[in-house]
N, C-alpha and C positions, 0 to 999 in steps of 0.2 A: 788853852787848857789841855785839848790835846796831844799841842805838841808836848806840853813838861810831860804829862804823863805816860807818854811813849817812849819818852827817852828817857823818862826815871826807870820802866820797868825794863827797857831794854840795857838799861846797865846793870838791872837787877838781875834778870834773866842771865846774863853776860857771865856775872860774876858767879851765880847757878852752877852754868854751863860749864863755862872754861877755867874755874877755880874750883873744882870737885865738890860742889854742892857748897861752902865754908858759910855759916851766915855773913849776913850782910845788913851793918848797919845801918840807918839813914844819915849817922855824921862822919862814917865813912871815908865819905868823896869827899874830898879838897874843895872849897870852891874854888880855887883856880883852875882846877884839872875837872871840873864839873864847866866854867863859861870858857873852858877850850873846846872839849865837848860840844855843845852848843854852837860854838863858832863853825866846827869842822862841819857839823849839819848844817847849816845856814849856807855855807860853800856849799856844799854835797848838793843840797834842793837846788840854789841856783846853776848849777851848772846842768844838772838832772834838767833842768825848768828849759834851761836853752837848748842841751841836745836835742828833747824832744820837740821842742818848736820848729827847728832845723830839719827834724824827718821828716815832723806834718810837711814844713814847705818844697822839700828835697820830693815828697811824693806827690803833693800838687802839682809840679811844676811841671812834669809832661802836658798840663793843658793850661799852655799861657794865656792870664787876664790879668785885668785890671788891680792895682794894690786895694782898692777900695773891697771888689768882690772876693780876692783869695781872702783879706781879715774877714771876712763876713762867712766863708767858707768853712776856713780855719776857728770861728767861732762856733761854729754847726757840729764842727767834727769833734771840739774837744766837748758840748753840751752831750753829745749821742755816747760819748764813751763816759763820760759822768753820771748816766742814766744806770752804769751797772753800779748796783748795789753788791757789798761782801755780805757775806753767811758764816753762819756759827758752822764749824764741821763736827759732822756728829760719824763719819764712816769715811776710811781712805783705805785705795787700791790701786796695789803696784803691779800690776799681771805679768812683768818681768822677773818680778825674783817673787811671785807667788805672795804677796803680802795684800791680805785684806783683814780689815780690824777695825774696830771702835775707837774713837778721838773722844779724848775725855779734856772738859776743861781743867785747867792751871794757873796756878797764879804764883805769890810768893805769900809763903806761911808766917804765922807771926816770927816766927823765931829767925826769919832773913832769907831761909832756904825757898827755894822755886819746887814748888808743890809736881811732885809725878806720879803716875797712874801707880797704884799697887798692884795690876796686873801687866809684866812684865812683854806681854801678846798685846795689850795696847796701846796707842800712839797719845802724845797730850799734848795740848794745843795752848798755846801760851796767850787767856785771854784778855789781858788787858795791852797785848798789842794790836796788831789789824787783823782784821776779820781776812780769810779766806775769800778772796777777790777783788777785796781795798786796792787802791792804788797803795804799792807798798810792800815789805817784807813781812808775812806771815810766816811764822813760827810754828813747826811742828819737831818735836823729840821723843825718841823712841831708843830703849835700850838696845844693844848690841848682845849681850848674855846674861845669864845670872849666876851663882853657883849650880844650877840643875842643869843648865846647857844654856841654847842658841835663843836668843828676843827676839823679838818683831825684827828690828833692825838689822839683823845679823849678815844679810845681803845686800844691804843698802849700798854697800862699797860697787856693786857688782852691776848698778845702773850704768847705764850709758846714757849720752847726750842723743835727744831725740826719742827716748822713748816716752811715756806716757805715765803719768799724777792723775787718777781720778776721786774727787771730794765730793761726799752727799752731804747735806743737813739732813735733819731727822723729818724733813717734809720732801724729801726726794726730790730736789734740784740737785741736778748735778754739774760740777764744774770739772773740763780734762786741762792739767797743765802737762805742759812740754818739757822737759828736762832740757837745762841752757847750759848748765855747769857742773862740774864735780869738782870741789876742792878738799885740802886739809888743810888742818893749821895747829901747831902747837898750841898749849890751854892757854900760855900767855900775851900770843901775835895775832889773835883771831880779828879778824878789821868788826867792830860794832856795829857801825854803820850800815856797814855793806847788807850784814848778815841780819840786824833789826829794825834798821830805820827806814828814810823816805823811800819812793821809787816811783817814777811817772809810768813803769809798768804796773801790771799788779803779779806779785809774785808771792811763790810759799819756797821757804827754805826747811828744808829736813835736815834734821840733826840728831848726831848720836856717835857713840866714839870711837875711836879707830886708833891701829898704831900698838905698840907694844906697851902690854898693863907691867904697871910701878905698882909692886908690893909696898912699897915703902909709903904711897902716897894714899893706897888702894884702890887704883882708878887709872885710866889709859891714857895715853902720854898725848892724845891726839883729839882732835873733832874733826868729822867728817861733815860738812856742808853740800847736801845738793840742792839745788837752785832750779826752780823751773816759773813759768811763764803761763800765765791761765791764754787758753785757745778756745775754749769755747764755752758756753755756759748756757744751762738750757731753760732760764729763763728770761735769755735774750733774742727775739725772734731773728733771725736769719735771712734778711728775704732781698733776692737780687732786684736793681731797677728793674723798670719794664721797659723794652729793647725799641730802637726808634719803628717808626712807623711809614709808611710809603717808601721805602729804597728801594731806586730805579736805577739799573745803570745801561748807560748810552754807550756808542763806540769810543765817544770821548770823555765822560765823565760819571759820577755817581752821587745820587744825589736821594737825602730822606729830610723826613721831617722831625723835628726836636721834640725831644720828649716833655712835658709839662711837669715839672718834678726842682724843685728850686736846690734840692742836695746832686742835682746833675752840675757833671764839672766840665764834660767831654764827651770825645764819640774817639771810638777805635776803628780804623776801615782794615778789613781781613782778605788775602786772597788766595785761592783753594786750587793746585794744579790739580786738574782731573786725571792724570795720569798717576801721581805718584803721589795724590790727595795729601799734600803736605801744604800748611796752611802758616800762612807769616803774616805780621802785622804790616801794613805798608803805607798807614798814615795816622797821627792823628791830628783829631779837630777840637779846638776847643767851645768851649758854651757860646762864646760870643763870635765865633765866627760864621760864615756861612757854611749850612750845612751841605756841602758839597766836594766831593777831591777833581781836579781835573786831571786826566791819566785816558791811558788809549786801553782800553778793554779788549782782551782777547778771547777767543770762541772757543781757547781748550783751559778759559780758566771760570772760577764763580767766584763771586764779590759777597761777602757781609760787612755790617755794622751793626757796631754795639755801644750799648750807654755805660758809663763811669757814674758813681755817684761817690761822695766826697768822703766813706769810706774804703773807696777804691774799690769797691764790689761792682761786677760787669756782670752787664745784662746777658741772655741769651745772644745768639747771633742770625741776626736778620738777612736774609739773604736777597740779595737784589735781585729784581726781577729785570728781564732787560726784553 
């Protein structure tokens, strides 16, 4: 039931968007151009479905085990990132081009059009798609100008990759996304998909338009899409393993005790010239091996260890005692 109605509003929104508001029927679509549609999603997921299987395993695989515990691993990892929940945005802040404002919901109005803020200073949030931190593309559109001058949007063109998306709800969680993309696209080449549908990240796409305005059509010849990545979210606690226990090292070897923690994957062994305190990683161990490296220890260098747990979060660094 989700999916039809993700993908009915995200053709609706679409057609919104990148067809200058025109209504939009419901007998419209073709069914044949509505179960190609369909098709193209159904690719889109599974492939989506495999890459990220591929990274889970690709970042696992620094601490080789058993086929039996990485699936058991790899089921931990994807339960703990399914624990975050999306929020309704009710306030978005862009500290790069100065933009902070009210997210107003939207939908599509009876008459076909995709419903937008009548205040041109705030952002609307397209809510019968995915919530702000869903696995998925959230939707947010915001004008570029009006006849009195410059919108919300007006510098949107003027992000870069890597800066900073910050979203509240009206209970003060807050989520920071990472800007991954800046693209445009002509109103009638814009990829659906990409811009409304699935995603094994959870992402919000910005939107608003760009490119030189057609008198003729009354609306600009472009959509601007930025793309970012939620990073953090502050009603997901944070908190690194707790770093192994006893690390002793001998002239010949280094050796601690495993932590008790079933989301531990690994151990990282560190070592620190005293001279020029530059510090490199110089082994690791995984869960099921013995916790120990054998290596000849030297008196102008210090040795740590640290725990990995299966979101790859690393513990502090334990310093061996020798």
């Amino acid at each position: 039931m989700r999916q039809l109605l993700t993908m009915g509003s995200a053709l609706c929104l679409c057609a919104a968007l990148f067809f200058f508001m025109k209504p939009l029927a419901n007998d419209s679509i073709p069914k044949e151009s509505s179960a190609q549609v369909n098709e193209q999603k159904e690719t889109a997921k599974t492939d989506s479905e495999t890459k990220a299987a591929g990274n889970n395993a690709d970042k696992i695989a620094e601490f080789p085990i058993l086929p039996a515990q990485r699936e058991k691993l790899e089921t931990m990892q994807r339960q703990r990132q399914e624990s975050i929940k999306g929020m309704v945005p009710a306030q978005i802040e862009i500290p790069s081009i100065g933009v902070k404002a009210s997210v107003e919901q939207t939908g599509i109005l009876e008459n076909g059009e995709m419903g937008v803020p009548e205040d041109v200073n705030e952002v609307g949030w397209f809510e019968p798609g995915y919530k702000t931190g869903e696995k998925g593309h959230a939707v947010l559109a915001g004008h570029v100008d009006s006849l009195t001058g410059p919108a919300i949007f007006y510098n949107l063109e003027k992000v870069k990759a890597g800066e900073k998306v910050t979203i509240k709800d009206a209970d003060g969680r807050e989520m920071v996304f990472e800007v991954k993309e800046i693209s445009s696209y002509e109103t009638d080449e814009a990829p659906i998909e990409e811009i409304f549908g699935k995603s094994e990240q959870r992402m919000i796409n910005l939107i608003t338009c760009t490119g030189d305005f057609n008198r003729k059509i009354g609306s600009h010849e472009e959509r601007l899409v930025v793309s970012a990545e939620l990073i953090s979210d502050s009603d997901v606690e944070e908190k690194a393993p707790e770093p192994p226990t006893n690390v002793k090292a001998t002239s010949f070897n280094i050796s601690w005790h495993a932590v008790r923690d079933d989301a531990i994957i690994g151990y990282r062994v560190y070592e620190e010239d005293l001279e020029t305190k530059e510090i490199v990683k110089i082994a690791t161990v995984s869960l099921f091996d013995r916790k120990k490296v054998e290596l000849q220890t030297s008196a102008n260098k210090r040795y740590f260890v640290t725990s990995v747990d299966v979101d790859l979060d690393e513990s502090k660094k334990a310093e061996a005692k020798q």
